[in-house]
VMD Tcl script that builds the backbone (N, CA, C; Angstrom):
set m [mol new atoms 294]
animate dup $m
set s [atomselect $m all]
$s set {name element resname resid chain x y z} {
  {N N UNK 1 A -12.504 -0.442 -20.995}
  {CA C UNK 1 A -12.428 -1.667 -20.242}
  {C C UNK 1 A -13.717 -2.462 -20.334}
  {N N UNK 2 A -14.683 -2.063 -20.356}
  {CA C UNK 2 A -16.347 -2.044 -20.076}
  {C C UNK 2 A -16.471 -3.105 -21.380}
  {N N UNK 3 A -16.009 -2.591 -22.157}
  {CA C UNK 3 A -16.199 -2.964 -24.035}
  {C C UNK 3 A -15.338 -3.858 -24.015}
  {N N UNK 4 A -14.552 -4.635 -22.970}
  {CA C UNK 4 A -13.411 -5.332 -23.738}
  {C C UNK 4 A -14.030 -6.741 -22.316}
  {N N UNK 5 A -14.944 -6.711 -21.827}
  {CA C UNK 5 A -15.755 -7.464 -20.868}
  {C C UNK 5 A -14.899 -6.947 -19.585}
  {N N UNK 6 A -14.539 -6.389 -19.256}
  {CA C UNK 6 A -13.795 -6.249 -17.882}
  {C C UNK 6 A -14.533 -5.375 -17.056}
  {N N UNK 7 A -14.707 -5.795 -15.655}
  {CA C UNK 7 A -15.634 -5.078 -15.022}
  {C C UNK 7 A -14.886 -4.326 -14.169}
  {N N UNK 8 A -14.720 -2.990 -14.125}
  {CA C UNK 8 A -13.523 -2.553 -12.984}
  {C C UNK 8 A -14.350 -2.455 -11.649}
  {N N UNK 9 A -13.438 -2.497 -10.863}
  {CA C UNK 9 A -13.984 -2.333 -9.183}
  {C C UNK 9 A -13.725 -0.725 -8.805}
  {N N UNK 10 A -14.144 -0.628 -7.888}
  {CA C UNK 10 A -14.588 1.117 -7.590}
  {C C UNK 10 A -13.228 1.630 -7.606}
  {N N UNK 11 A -11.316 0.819 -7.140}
  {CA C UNK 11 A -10.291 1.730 -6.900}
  {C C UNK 11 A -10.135 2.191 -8.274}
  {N N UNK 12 A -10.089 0.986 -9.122}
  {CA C UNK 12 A -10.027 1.279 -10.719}
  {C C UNK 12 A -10.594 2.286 -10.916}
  {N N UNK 13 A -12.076 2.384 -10.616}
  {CA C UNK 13 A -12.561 3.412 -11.358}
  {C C UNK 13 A -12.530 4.921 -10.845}
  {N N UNK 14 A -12.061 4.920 -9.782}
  {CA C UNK 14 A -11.738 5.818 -8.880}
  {C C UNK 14 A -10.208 6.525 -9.350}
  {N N UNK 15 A -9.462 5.876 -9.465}
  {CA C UNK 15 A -8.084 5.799 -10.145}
  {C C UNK 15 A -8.140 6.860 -11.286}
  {N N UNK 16 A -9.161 5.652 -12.212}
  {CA C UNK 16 A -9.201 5.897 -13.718}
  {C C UNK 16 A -9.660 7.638 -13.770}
  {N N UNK 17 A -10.672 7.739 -12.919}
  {CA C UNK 17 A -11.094 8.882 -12.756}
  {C C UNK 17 A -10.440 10.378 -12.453}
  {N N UNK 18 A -9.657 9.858 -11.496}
  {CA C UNK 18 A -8.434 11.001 -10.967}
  {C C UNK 18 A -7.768 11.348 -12.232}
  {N N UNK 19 A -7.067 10.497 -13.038}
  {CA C UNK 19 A -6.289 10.745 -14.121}
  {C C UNK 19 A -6.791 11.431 -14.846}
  {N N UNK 20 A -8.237 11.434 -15.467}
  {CA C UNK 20 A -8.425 12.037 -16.074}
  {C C UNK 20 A -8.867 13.213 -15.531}
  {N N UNK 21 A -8.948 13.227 -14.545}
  {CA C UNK 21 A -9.503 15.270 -14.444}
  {C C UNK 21 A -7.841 15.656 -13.927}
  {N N UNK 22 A -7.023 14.849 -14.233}
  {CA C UNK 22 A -5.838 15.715 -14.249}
  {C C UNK 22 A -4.973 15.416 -13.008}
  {N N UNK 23 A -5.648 14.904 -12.054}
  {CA C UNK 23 A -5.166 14.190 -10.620}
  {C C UNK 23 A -4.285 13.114 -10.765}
  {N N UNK 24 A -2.815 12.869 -11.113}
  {CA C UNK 24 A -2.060 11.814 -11.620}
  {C C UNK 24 A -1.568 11.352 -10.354}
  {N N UNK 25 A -0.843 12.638 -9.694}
  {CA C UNK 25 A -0.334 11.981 -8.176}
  {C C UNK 25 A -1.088 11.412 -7.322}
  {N N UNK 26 A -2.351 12.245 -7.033}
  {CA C UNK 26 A -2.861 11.265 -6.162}
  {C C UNK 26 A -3.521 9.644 -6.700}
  {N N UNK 27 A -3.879 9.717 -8.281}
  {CA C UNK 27 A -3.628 8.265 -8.677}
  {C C UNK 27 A -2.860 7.290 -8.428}
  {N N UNK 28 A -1.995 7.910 -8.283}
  {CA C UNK 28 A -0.242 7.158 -8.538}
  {C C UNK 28 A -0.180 6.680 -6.753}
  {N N UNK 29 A -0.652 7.037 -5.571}
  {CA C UNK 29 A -1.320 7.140 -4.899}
  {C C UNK 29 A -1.606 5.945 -4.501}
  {N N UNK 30 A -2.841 5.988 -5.015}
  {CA C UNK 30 A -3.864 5.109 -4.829}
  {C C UNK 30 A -3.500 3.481 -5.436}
  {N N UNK 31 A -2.834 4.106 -6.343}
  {CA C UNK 31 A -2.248 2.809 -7.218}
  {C C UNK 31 A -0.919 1.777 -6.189}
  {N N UNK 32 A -0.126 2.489 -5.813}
  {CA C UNK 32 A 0.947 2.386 -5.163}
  {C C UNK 32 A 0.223 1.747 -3.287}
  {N N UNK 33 A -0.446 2.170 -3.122}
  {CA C UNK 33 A -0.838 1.649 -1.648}
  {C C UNK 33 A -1.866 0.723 -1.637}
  {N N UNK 34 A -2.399 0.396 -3.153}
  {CA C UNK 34 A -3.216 -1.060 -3.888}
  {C C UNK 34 A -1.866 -2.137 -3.737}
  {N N UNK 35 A -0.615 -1.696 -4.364}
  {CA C UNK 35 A 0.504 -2.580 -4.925}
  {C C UNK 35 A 1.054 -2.723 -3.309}
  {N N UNK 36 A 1.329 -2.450 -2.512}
  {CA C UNK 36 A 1.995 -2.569 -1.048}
  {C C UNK 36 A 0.906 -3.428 -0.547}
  {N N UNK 37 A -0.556 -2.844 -0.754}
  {CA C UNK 37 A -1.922 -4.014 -0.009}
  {C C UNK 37 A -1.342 -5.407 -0.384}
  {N N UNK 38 A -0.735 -5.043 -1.491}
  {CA C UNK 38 A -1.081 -6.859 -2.311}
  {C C UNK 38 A -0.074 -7.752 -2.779}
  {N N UNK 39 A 1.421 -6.521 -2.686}
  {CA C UNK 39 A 2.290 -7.684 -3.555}
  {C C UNK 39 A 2.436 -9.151 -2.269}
  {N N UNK 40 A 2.548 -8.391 -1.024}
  {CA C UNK 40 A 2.879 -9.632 0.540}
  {C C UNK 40 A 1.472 -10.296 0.532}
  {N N UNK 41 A 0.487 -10.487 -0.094}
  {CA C UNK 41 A 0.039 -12.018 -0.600}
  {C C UNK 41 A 0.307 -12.453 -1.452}
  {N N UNK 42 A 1.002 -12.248 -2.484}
  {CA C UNK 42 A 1.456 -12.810 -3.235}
  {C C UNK 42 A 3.294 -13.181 -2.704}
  {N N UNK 43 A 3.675 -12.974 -1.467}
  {CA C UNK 43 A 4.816 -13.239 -0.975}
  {C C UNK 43 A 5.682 -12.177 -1.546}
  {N N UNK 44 A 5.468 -11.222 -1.905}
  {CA C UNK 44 A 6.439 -10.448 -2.336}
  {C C UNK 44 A 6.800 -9.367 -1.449}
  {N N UNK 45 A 6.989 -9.229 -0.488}
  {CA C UNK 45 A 7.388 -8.703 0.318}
  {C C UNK 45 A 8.406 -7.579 0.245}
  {N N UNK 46 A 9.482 -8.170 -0.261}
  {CA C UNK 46 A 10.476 -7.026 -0.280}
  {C C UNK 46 A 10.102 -6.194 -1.231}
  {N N UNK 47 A 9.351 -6.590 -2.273}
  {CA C UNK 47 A 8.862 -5.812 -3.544}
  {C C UNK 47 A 7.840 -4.549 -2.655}
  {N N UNK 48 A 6.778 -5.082 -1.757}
  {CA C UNK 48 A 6.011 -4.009 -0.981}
  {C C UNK 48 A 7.065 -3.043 -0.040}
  {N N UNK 49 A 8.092 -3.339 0.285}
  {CA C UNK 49 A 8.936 -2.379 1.075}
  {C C UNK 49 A 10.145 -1.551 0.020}
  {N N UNK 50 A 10.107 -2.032 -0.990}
  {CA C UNK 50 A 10.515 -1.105 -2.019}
  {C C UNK 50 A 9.690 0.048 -2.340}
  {N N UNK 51 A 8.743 -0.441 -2.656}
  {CA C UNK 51 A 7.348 0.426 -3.050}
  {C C UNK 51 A 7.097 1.747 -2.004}
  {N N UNK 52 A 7.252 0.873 -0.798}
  {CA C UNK 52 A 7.103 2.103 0.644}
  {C C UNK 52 A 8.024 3.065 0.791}
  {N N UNK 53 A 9.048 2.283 0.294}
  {CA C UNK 53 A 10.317 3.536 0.701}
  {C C UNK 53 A 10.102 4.561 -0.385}
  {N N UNK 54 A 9.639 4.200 -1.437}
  {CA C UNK 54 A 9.279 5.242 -2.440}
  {C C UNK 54 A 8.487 6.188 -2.266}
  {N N UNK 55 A 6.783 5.632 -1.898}
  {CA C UNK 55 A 6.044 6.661 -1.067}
  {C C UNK 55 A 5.897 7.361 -0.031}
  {N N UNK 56 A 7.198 7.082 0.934}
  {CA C UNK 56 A 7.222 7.833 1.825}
  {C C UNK 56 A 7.878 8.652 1.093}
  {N N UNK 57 A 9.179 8.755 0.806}
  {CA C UNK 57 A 10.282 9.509 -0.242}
  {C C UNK 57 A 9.284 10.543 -0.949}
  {N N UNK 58 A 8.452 10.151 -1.386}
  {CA C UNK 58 A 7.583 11.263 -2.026}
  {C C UNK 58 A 6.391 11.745 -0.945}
  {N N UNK 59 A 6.594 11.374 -0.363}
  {CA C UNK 59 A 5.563 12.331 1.037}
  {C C UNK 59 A 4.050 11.483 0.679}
  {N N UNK 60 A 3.720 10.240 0.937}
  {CA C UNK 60 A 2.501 9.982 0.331}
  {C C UNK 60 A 2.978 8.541 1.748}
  {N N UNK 61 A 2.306 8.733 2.768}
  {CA C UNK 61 A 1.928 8.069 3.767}
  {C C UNK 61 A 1.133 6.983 3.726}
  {N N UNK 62 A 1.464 5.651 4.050}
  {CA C UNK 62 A 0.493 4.587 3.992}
  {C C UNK 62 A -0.086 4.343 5.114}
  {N N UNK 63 A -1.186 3.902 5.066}
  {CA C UNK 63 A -2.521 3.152 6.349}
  {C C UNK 63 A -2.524 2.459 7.640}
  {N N UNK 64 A -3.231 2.382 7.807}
  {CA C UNK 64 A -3.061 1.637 8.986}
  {C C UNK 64 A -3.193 -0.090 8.287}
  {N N UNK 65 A -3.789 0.191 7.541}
  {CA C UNK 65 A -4.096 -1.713 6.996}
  {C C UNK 65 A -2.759 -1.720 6.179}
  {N N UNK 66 A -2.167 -0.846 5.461}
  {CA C UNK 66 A -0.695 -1.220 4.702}
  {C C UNK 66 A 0.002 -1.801 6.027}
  {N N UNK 67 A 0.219 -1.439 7.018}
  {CA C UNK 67 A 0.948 -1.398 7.819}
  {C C UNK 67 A 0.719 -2.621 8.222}
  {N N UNK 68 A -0.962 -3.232 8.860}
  {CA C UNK 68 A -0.708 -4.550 9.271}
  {C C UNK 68 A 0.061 -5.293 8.259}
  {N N UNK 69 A -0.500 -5.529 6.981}
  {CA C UNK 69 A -0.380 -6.534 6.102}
  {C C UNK 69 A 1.363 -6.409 6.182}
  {N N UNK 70 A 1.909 -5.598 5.786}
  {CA C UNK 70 A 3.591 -5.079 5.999}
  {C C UNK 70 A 3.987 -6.234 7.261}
  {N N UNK 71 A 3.891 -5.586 8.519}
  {CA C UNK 71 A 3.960 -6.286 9.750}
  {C C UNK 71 A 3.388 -7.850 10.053}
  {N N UNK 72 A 2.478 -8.188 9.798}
  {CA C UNK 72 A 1.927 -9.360 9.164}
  {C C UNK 72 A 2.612 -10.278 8.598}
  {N N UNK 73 A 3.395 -9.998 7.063}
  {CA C UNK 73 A 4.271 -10.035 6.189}
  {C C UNK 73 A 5.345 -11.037 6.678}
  {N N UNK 74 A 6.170 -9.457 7.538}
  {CA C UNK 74 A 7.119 -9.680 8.111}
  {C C UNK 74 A 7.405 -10.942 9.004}
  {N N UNK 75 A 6.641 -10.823 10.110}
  {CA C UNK 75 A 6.386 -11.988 10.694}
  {C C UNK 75 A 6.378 -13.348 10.396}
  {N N UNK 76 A 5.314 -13.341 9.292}
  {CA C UNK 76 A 4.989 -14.831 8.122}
  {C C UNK 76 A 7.064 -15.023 7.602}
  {N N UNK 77 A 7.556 -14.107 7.196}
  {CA C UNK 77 A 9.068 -14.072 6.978}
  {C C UNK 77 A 10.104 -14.517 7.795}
  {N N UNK 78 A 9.700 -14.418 8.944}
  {CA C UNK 78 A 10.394 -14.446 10.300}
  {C C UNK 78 A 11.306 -13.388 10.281}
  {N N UNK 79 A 10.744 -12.140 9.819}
  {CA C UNK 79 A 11.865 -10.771 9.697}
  {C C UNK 79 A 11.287 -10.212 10.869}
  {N N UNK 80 A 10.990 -10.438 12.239}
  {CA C UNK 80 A 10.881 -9.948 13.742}
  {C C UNK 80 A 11.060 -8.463 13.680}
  {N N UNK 81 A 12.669 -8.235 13.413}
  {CA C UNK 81 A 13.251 -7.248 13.748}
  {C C UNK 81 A 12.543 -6.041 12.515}
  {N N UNK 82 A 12.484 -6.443 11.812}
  {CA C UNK 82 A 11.752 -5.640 10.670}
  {C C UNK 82 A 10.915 -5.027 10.741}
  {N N UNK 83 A 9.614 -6.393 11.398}
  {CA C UNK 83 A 7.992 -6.336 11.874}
  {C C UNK 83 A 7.894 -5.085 12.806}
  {N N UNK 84 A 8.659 -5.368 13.964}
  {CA C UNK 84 A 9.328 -4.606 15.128}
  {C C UNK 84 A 9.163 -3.159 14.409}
  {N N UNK 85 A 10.124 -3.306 13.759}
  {CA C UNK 85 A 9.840 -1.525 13.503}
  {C C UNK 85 A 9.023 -0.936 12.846}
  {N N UNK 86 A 8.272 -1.601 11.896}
  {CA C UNK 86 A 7.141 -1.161 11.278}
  {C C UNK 86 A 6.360 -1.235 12.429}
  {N N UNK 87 A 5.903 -2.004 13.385}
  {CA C UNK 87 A 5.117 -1.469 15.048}
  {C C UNK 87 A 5.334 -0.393 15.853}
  {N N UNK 88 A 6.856 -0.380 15.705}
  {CA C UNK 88 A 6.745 0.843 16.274}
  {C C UNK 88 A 6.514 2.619 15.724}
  {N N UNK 89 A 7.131 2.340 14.147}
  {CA C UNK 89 A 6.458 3.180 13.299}
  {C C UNK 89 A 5.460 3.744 13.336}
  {N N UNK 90 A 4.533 2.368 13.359}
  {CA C UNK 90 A 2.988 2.483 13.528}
  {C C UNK 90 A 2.212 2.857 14.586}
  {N N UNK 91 A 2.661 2.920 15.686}
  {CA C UNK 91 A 2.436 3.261 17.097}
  {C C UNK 91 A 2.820 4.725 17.104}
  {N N UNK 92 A 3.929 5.269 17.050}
  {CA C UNK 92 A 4.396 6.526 16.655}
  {C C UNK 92 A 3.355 7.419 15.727}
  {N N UNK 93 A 2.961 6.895 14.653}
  {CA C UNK 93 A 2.186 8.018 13.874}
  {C C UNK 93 A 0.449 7.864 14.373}
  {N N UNK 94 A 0.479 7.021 15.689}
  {CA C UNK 94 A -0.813 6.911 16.005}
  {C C UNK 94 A -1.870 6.171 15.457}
  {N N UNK 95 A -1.485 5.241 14.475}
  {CA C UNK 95 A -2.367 4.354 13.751}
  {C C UNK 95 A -2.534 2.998 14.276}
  {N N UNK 96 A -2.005 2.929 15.859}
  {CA C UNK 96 A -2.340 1.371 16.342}
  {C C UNK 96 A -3.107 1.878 17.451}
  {N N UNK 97 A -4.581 1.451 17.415}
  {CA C UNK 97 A -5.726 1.615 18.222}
  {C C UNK 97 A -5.573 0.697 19.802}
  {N N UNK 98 A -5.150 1.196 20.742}
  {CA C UNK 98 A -5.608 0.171 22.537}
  {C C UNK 98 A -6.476 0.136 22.295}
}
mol reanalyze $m
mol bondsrecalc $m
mol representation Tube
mol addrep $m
């Protein structure tokens, strides 16, 4: 990447790193809860709740910040009822701070 002018940022290289000592899942990981951070600024929304249902499905739990941006999302959507349950989700696994 380095050689081709591209400067990676630490998940990249963090990523890049896992893979190679053999760590693919938790890459895949890291990669996957980058793509949920980011497709709902780019409005893609349902594309990030595709993505989720996948990583939960595979036992790989997202954040407390997936979760705002998700809920966030939702809202910006006017999907309430949606938002709603990703809050209460989120309340449930203890990741919404009083």
């Amino acid at each position: 990447m380095m050689e081709k002018g591209i400067q990676p940022d630490m998940y990249l290289e963090h990523t890049y790193g896992m893979c190679k000592g053999g760590r693919l899942e938790k890459a895949q990981e890291i990669f996957q809860d980058l793509l949920i951070k980011g497709y709902p600024l780019d409005g893609l929304v349902d594309e990030a709740l595709s993505l989720w249902s996948k990583m939960e499905n595979n036992g790989c739990l997202p954040d407390a910040i997936a979760f705002e941006i998700i809920i966030t999302a939702l809202f910006e959507k006017d999907e309430t009822d949606k938002a709603d349950t990703f809050l209460r989700e989120m309340i449930s696994r203890g990741l919404l701070k009083s």
